[in-house]
N, C-alpha and C positions, 0 to 999 in steps of 0.2 A: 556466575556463568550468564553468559547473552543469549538469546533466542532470535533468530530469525526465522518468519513464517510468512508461508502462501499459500494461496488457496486457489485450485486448480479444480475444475467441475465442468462440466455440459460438453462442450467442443474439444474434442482429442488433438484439433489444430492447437492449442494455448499450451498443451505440453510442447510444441518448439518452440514457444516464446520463454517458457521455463528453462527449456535447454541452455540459450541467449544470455540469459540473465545470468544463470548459474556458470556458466562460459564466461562470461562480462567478469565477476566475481571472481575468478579463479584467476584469470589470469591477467586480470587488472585489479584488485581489491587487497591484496595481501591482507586477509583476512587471520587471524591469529584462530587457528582449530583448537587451539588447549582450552581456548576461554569464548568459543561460539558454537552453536550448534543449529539444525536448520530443521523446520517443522510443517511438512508438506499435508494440508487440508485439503483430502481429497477423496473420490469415491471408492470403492472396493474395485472396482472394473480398472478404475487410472491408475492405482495403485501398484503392481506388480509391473507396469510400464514405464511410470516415473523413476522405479527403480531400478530397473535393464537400462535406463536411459541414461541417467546421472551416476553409473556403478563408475565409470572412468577417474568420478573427480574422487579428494581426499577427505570430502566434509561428511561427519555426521548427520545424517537423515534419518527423523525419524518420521511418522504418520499417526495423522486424526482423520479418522475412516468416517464419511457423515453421510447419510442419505438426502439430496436432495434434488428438488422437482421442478426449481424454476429459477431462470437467470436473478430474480432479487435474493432467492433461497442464498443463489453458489454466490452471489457478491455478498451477501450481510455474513458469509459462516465466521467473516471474521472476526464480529461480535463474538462468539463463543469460545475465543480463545482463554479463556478463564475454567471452561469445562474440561480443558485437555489434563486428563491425568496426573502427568506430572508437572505440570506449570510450576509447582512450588519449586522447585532445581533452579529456575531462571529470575536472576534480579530484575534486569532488563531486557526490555521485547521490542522488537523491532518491525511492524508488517512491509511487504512489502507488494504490491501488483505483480502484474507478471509483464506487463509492457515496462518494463525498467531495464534500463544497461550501467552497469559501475564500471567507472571512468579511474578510481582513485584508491587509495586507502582508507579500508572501511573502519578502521578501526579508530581513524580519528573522529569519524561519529560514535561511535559504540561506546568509547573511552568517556564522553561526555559524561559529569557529575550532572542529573537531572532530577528534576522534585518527582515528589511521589506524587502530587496531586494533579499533575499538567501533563495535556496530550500534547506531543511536538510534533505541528504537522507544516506545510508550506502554503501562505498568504496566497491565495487566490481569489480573484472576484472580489463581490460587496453582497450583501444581505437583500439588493435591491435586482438579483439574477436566478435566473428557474435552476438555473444547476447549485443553486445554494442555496433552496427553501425558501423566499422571500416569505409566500404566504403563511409559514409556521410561523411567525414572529408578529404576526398581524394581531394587533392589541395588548400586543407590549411595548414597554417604554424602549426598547434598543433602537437605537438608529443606524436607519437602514442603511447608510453610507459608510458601517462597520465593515471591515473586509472581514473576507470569509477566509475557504482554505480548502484544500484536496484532502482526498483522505486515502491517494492512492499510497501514500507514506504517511507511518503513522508508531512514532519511537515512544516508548512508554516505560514506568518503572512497571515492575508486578505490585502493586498495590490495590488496600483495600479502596480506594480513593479511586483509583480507574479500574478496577474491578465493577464497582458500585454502578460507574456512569457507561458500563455497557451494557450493563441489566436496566437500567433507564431508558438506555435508547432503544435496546429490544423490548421495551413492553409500551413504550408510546410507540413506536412503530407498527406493534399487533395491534395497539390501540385505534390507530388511524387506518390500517389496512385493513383491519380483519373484524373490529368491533362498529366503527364508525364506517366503514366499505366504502372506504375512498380508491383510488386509483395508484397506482403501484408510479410515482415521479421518473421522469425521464432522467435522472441519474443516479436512481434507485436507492439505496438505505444512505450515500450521502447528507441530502438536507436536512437525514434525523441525527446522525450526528453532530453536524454543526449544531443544531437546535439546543442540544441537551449541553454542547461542550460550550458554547457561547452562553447559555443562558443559568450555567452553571461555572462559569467564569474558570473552565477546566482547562485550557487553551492555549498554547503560544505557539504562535504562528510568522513568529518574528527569526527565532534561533535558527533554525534548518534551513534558512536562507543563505547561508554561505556556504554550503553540502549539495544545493539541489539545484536544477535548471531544466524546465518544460522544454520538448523540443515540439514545438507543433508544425500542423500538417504543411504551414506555408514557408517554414525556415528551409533557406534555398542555398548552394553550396557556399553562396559567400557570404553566408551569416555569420555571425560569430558565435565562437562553440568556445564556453568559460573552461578554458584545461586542468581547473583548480577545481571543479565540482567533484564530487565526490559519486551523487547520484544524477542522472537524466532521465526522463519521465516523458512518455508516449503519449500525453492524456487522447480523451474525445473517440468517435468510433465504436462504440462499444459494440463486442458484437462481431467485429468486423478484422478477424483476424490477417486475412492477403495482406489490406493497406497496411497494420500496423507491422506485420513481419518483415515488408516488406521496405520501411521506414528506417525500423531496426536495424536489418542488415545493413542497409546501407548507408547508416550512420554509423556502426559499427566497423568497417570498411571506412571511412573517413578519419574516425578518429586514429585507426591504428597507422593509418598512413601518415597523420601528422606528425606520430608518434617518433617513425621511424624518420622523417624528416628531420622531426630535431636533435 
């Protein structure tokens, strides 16, 4: 059985970006329900809302109820997906943001044969950029012109192997936060993950490459939109739910119109 999960916290505005995605999903993803299921991270308050909200579609929902107090809290909860109860049910885990829209069939992601010891996430930046931790890496031998990666997706086996390296990253990151009282990075529990997954050689940021495609803030109607991707990713903004809903929709509205063109 497959897992997909998301984590939904602070602003009640990100449940309609949830709606979108789940929308995205349903009626472009042909998604196989006998052998996926969906795992909504979210507060007791969002809870009985997410659920009146997405009652319409046909997928398994279930919830990790978490108390938290601050926008790095509700972005790292995804580290803790190892605490959720029954995780043991699911071979394969899938996170995903809530600025995402599916374009495709998901199941040709999901279906992928993947190790147990590698995070599948998508090549972005270099080691040598503030949304990728440059200075965690400072005095070690990695070179810094290593590309990085997002971690707004992030496909994974359930293993003890990526189990381990997300108790790593949450305890160098209490480590750096809360022991050492540094400052919380401008794209928050990010550059701990790369840190621990690059320098534990846990990583491949090559494969999801032919699944995904960033649509960012300047891509203008006659860009080019890959009709083969499977995922499309909102990055940057954070925070800033208008622009990105407002992104969404009307990429969403684009592509179904090529749809119907062709």
């Amino acid at each position: 059985m497959n897992l997909i999960y998301i984590s939904v916290f602070c602003q009640h505005s990100y449940i309609e970006l949830l709606k979108l995605l789940i929308k995205s999903l349903h009626e472009r993803g042909h998604l196989n329900v006998a052998t996926t299921e969906f795992l909504i991270m979210t507060s007791e308050e969002f809870q009985p809302i997410i659920h009146r909200e997405l009652s319409e579609y046909p997928f398994i929902f279930h919830y990790f109820i978490q108390t938290v107090n601050t926008i790095m809290e509700a972005s790292s909860s995804r580290l803790s997906i190892f605490d959720y109860e029954n995780i043991d049910r699911y071979d394969k885990i899938l996170y995903l943001d809530t600025d995402i829209l599916i374009n495709s069939d998901m199941n040709r992601l999901l279906d992928i044969d993947i190790c147990d010891n590698k995070l599948y996430v998508v090549e972005e930046g270099d080691l040598m950029g503030d949304s990728w931790g440059w200075w965690l890496f400072t005095g070690t031998n990695i070179d810094k012109k290593t590309t990085a990666f997002s971690a707004g997706v992030m496909f994974f086996k359930n293993s003890r192997s990526i189990k381990h390296l997300f108790i790593n990253i949450q305890g160098y990151m209490y480590d750096y936060l809360h022991v050492r009282r540094n400052s919380v990075p401008v794209c928050l529990e990010q550059p701990f993950i790369i840190y621990q997954a690059i320098t534990q050689n846990k990583y491949d940021n090559q494969m999801m490459k032919a699944y995904f495609q960033n649509i960012y803030v300047e891509l203008n109607d006659s860009a080019e939109i890959k009709s083969d991707m499977v995922i499309f990713h909102f990055p940057g903004q954070i925070g800033n739910y208008v622009n990105k809903c407002a992104r969404m929709t009307a990429f969403w509205n684009r592509i179904n119109q090529q749809a119907l063109i062709c």
